[in-house]
KEMAR-545417 format. One record per residue (C-alpha): residue number from 1; x, y, z. Coordinates in nm, 2 decimals. Example, Ala and Ser with C-alpha at 12.3 -4.5 7.8 and 13.67 -1.06 7.14 Angstrom:
REC  seq       X       Y       Z
REC    1    1.23   -0.45    0.78
REC    2    1.37   -0.11    0.71
This chain:
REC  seq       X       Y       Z
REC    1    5.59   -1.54   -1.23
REC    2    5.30   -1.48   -1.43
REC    3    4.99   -1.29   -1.25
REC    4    4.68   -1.49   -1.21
REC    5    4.37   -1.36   -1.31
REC    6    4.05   -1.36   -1.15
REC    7    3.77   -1.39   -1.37
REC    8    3.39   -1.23   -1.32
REC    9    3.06   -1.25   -1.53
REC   10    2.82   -1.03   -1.54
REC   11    2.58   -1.02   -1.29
REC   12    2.79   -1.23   -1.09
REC   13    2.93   -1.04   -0.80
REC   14    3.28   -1.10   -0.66
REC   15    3.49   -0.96   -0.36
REC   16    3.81   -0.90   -0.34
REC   17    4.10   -0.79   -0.09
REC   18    4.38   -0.57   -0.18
REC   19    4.70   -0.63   -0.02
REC   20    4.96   -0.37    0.09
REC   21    5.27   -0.31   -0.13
REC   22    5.55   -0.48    0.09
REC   23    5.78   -0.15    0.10
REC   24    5.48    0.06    0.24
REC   25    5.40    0.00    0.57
REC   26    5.03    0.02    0.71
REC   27    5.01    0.08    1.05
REC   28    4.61    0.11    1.23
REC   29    4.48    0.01    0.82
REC   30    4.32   -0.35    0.86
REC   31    4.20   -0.40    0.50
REC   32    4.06   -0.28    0.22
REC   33    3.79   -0.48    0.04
REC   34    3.64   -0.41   -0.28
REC   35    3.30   -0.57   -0.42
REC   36    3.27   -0.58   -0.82
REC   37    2.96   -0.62   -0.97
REC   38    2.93   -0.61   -1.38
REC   39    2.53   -0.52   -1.46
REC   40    2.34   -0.63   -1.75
REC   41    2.44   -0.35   -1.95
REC   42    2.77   -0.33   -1.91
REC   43    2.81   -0.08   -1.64
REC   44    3.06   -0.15   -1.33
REC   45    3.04   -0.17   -1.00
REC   46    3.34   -0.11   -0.74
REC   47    3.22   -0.09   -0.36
REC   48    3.56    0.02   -0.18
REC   49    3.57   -0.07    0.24
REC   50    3.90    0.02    0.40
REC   51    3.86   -0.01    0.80
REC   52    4.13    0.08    0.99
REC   53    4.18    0.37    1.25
REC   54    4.02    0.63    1.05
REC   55    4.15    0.89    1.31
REC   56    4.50    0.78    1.24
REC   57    4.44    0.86    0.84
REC   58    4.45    1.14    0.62
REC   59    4.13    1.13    0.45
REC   60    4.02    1.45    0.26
REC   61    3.64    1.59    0.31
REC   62    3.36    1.70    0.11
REC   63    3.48    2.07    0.20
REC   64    3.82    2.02    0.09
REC   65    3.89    2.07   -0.29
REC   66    4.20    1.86   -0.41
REC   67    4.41    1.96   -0.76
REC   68    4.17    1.72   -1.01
REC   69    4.47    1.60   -1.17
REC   70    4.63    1.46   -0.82
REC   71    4.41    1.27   -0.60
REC   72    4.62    1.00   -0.65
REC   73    4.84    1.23   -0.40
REC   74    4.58    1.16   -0.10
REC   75    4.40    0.87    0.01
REC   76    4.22    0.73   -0.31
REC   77    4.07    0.45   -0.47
REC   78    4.17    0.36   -0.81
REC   79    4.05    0.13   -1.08
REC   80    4.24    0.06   -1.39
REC   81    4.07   -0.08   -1.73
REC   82    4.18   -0.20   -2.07
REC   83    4.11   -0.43   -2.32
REC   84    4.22   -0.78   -2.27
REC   85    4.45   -0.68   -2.57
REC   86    4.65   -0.40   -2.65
REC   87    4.86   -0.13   -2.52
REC   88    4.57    0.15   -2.42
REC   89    4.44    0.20   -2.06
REC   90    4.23    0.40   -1.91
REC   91    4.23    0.52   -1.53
REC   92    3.98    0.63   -1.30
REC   93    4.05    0.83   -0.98
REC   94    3.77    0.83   -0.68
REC   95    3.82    1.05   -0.38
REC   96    3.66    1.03   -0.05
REC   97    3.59    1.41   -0.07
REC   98    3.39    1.37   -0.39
REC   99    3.59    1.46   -0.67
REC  100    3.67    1.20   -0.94
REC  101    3.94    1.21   -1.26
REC  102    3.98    1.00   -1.56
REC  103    4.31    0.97   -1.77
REC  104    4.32    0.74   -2.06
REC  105    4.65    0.60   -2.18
REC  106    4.81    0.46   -2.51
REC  107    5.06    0.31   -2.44
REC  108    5.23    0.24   -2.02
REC  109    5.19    0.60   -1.92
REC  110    5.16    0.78   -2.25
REC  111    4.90    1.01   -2.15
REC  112    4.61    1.12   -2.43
REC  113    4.29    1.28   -2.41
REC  114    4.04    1.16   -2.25
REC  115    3.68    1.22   -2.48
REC  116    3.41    1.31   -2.27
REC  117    3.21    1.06   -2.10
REC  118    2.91    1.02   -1.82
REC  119    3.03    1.09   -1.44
REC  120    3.04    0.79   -1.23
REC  121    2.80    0.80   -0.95
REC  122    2.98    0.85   -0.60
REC  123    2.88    0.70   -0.27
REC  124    3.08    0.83    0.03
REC  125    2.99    0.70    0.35
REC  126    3.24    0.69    0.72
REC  127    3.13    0.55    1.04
REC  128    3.36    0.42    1.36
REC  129    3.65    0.26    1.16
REC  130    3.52    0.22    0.79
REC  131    3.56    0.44    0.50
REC  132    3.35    0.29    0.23
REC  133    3.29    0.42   -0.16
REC  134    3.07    0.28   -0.41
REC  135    3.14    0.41   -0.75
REC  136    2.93    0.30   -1.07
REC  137    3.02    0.33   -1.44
REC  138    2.82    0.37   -1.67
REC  139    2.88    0.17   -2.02
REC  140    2.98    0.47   -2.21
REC  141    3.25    0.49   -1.96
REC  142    3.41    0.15   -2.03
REC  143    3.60   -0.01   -2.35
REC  144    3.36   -0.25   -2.50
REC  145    3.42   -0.62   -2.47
REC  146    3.59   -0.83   -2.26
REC  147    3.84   -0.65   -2.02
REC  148    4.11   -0.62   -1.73
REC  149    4.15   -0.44   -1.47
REC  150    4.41   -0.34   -1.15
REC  151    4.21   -0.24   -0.86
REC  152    4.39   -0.02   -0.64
REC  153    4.38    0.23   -0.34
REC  154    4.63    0.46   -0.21
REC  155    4.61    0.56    0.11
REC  156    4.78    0.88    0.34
REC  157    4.86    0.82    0.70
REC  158    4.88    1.07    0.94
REC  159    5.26    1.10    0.97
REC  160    5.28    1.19    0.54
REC  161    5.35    0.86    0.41
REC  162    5.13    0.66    0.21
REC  163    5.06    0.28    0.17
REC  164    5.00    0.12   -0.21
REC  165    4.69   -0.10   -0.19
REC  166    4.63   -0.33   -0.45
REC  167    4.51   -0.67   -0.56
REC  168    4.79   -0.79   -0.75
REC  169    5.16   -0.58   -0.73
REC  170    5.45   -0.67   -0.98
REC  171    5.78   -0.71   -0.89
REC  172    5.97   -0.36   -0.77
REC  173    5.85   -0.01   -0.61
REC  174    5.43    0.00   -0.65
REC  175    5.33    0.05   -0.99
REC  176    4.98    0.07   -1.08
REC  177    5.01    0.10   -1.46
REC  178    5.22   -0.22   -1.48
REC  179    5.01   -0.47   -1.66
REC  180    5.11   -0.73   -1.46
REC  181    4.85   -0.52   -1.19
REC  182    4.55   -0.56   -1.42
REC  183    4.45   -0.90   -1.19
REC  184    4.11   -0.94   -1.29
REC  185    3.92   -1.02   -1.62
REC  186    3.58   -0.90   -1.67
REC  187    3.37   -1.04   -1.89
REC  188    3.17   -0.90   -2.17
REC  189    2.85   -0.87   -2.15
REC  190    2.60   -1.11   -2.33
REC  191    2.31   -1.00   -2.52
């Protein structure tokens, strides 16, 4: 079955809920919302919520350094971009301690170099059973025109295992580079 796209215009702000990969159980996690907001010169938006018993979580603090090139390996929220055509991707990594990665892609998991490219601005906050991250890309950060993207979150419970959060999954284990992932369309931006 085909995925279905949802669509967003700039300046229009949407919100979405991810949904838990059926093979990863989610035990004290209630949801995860995310609120996408495209500005008026092209920059992006993604306002992460997860609520849930925090307690019963693994989520790593400010004081806690994580390998850059796996925070995909603890609870983190994801957001993958390409062009509406074309093989090439590229991957953003945003942890609740701070840190943030970027991988670009050629081809389905066909690593390149990424070329340098603003930070994204982080905003951490946690309070009695909400874990919420606002990240915003600048411009420079994004492939021009229209695009999609799979937004995703992966989050570590306290026994080890980890639940696969995401707003569409294709068929099989989770799989965040699939294209059939990359649920919503984002419109470019009009002069």
């Amino acid at each position: 079955m085909p995925p279905t796209y949802l669509a967003i215009s700039m300046n229009s702000p949407s919100s979405v809920a991810l949904v838990c990969h059926p093979d990863t159980p989610a035990a004290g996690l209630w949801s995860i919302r995310v609120d996408l907001e495209r500005g008026a010169d092209g920059g992006l938006r993604l306002a992460y919520r997860l609520e849930g018993d925090l307690e019963a979580l693994r989520i790593p603090e400010a004081a806690t350094p994580l390998p850059p090139e796996r925070l995909w390996a603890y609870t983190c929220f994801e957001v993958f971009v390409c062009k509406a055509a074309g093989e090439a991707y590229r991957e953003f990594n945003f942890s609740p301690n701070g840190q943030w990665a970027r991988f670009d892609f050629a081809t389905y998991r066909g690593r390149v170099p990424a070329p340098v490219a603003p930070a994204p601005r982080l905003l951490i906050e946690r309070s009695a059973g909400v874990l919420s991250l606002v990240a915003d890309l600048e411009v420079a950060c994004l492939p021009a025109g229209e695009l999609r993207l799979g937004i995703t979150a992966v989050v570590e419970h306290g026994d080890g295992h980890h639940s696969y959060w995401a707003l569409a999954h294709p068929p099989g284990k989770p799989d965040f580079h699939h294209r059939d992932g990359f649920a919503v369309v984002l419109k470019a931006p009009t002069p």
